[in-house]
C-alpha positions as CSV (number, residue, x, y, z in Angstrom):
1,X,-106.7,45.0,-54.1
2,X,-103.4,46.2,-55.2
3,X,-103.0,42.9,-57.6
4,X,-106.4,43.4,-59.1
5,X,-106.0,47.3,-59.8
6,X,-103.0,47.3,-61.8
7,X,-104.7,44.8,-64.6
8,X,-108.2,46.6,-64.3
9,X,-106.2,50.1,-65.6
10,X,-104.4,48.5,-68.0
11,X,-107.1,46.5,-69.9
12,X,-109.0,50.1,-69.6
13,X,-106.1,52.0,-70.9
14,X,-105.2,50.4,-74.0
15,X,-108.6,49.9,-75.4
16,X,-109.3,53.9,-74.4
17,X,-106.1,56.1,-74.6
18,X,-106.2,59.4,-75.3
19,X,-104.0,60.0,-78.8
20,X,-101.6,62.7,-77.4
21,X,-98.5,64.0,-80.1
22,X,-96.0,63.5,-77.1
23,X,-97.3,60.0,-76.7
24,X,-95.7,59.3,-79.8
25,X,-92.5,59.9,-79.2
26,X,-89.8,58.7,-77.2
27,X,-87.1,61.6,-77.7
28,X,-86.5,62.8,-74.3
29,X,-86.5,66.7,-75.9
30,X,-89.8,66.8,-77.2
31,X,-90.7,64.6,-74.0
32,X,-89.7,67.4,-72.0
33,X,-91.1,70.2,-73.9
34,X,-95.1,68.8,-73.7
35,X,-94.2,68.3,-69.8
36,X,-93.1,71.9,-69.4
37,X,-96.4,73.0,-71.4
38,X,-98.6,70.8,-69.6
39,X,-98.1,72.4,-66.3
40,X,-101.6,74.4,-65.2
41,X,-102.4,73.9,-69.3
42,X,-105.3,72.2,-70.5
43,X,-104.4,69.5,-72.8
44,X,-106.5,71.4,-75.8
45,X,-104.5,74.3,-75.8
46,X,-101.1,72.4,-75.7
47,X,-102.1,69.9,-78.6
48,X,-102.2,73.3,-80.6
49,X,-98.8,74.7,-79.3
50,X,-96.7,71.7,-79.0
51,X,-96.3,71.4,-83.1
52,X,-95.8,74.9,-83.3
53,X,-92.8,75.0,-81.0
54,X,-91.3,72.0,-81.6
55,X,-91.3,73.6,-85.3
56,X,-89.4,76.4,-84.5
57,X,-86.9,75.1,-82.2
58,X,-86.8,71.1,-83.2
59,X,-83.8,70.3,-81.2
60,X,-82.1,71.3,-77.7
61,X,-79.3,72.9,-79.9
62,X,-82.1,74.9,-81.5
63,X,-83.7,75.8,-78.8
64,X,-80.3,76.6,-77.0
65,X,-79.1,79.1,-79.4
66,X,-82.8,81.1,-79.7
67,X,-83.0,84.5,-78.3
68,X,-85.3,85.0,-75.3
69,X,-87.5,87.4,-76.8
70,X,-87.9,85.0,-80.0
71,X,-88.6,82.2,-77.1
72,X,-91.2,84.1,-75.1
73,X,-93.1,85.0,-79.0
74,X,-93.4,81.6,-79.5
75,X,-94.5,80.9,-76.1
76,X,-97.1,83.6,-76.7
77,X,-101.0,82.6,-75.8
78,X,-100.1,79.5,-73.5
79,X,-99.5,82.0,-70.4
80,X,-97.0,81.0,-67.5
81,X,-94.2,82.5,-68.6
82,X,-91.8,81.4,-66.3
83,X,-92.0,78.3,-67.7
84,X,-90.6,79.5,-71.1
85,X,-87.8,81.1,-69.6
86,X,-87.0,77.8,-67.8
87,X,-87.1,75.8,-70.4
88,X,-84.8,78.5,-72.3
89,X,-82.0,77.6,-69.1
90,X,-82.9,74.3,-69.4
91,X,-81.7,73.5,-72.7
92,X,-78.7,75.9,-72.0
93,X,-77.7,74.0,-69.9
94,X,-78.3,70.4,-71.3
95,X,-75.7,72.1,-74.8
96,X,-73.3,73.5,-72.2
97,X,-72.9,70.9,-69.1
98,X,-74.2,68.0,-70.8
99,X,-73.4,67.5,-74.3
100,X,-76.7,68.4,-76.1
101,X,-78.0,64.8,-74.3
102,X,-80.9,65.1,-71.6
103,X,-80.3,63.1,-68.3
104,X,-82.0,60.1,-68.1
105,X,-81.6,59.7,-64.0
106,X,-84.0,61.5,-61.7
107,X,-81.5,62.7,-59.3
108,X,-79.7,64.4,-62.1
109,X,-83.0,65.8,-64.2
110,X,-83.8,67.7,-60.7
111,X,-81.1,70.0,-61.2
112,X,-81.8,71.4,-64.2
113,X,-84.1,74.6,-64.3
114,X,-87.9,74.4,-63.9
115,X,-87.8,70.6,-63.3
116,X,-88.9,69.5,-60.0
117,X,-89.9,65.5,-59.1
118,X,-92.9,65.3,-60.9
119,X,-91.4,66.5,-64.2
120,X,-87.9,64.4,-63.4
121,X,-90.2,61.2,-63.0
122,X,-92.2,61.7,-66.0
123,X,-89.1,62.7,-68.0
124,X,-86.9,59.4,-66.8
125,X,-90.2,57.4,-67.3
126,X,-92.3,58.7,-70.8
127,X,-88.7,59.4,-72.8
128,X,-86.3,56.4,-71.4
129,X,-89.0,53.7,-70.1
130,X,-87.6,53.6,-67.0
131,X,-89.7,52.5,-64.0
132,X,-90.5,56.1,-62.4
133,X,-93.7,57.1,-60.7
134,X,-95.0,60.6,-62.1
135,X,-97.6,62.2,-59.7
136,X,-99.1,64.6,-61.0
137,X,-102.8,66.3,-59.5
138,X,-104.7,63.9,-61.9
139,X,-102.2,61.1,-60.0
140,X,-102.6,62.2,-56.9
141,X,-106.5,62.0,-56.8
142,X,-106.6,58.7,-58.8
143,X,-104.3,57.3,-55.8
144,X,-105.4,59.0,-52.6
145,X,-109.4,57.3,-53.7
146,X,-108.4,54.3,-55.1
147,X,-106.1,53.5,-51.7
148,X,-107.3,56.0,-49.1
149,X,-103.9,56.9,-48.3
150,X,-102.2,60.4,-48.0
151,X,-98.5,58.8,-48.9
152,X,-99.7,58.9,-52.5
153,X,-95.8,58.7,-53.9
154,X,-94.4,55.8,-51.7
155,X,-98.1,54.0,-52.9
156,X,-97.4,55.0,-56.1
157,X,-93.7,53.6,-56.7
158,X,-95.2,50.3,-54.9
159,X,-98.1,49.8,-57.2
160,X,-95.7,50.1,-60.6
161,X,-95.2,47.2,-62.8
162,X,-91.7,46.0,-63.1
163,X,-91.3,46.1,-66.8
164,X,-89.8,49.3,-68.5
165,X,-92.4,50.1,-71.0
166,X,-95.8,48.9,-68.8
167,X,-94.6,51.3,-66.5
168,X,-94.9,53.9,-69.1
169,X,-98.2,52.4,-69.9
170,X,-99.2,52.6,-66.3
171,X,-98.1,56.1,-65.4
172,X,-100.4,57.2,-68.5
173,X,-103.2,54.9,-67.5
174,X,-103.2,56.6,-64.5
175,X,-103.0,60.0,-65.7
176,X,-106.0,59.3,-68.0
177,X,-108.2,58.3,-65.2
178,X,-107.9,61.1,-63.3
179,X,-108.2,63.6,-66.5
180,X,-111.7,61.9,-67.7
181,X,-113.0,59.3,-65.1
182,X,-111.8,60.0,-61.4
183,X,-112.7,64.2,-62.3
184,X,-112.4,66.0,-58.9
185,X,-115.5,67.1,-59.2
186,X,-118.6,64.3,-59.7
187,X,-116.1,61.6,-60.1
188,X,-118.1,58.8,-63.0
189,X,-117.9,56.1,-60.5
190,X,-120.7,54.0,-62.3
191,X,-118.7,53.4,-64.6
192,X,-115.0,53.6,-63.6
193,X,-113.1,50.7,-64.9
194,X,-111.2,50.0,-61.5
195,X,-114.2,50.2,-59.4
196,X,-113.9,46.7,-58.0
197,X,-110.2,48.0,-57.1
198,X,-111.0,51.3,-55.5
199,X,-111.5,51.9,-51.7
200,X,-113.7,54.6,-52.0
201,X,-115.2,52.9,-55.3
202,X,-116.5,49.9,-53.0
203,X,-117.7,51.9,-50.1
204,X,-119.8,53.9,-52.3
205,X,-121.1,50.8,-53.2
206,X,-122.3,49.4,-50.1
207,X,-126.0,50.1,-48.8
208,X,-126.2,52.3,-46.6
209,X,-128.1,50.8,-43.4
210,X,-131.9,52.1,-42.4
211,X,-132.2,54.5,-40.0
């Protein structure tokens, strides 16, 4: 099942990807910036945000030197401030302890502020290729259905492709799913592209026997 999931989502996913700015890029600051607004965002709202910010402050450095009050105005409408202010100390940081250049290791991105393992993955994986799992809520739905399992990271990290940029393919892919076909609430089964892959896909599938 495994085997035959992975292909399923990625056929899916390049014919129907969502056209996202940060999708575009590969610059680990911008990278960083749609991950810090994406937290409890909707993707709407962010679209409208991210261009505006990145405007403002298009570089660490910028961002860096900004006044927290001019930082928090920007931030204004998108709600969550702790978030700003964390993203403020994290590019403080990044100028002062590591020479304007974002980590590209995991182990490393988790000590900078406001970035815990989801955002460390997805950093490590969507700005340097490298092959991360990223598990967010859309993630962990996608995974805990399709596998029945409640270790959704360790399943996650096993299902990955090997290849740099398909894993960057596939951590989208599965981020996707779970925004517009594996919904948490009415899930559009029917037609789900992985269905033939999915444990709870198949069992839904099955006739139910007479009473």
């Amino acid at each position: 099942m495994k085997a035959l999931f992975r292909p399923l989502l990625l056929k899916w996913y390049r014919k129907s990807a969502r056209d996202l700015p940060w999708r575009r890029t590969r610059d680990p600051y911008r990278v960083i910036v749609s991950e810090f607004m994406l937290q409890q965002t909707q993707v709407s709202r962010v679209e409208e945000y991210y261009p505006k910010f990145l405007a403002r402050y298009p570089t660490v450095q910028h961002l860096a030197r900004a006044r927290p009050k001019k930082v928090r105005e920007t931030w204004e409408g998108l709600g969550y401030y702790a978030r700003a202010r964390n993203l403020h100390a994290l590019a403080r940081t990044v100028v002062k302890d590591h020479d304007s250049a974002i980590p590209s290791d995991t182990e490393t991105l988790q000590t900078l502020p406001g970035v815990g393992r989801y955002t460390a993955g997805a950093v490590a994986c969507f700005a340097f290729e490298k092959r991360e799992a990223a598990v967010d809520t859309n993630v962990k739905r996608v995974v805990e259905r399709v596998f029945r399992t409640k270790n959704v990271w360790e399943a996650t990290e096993r299902i990955l492709p090997r290849r740099g940029k398909t894993v960057w393919e596939f951590n989208q892919a599965l981020m996707d799913l779970g925004a517009t076909i594996c919904v948490a609430r009415k899930p559009k089964c029917p037609v789900c592209p992985v269905r033939s892959a999915c444990k709870t896909g198949l069992k839904e599938r099955r006739p139910r026997k007479r009473q």
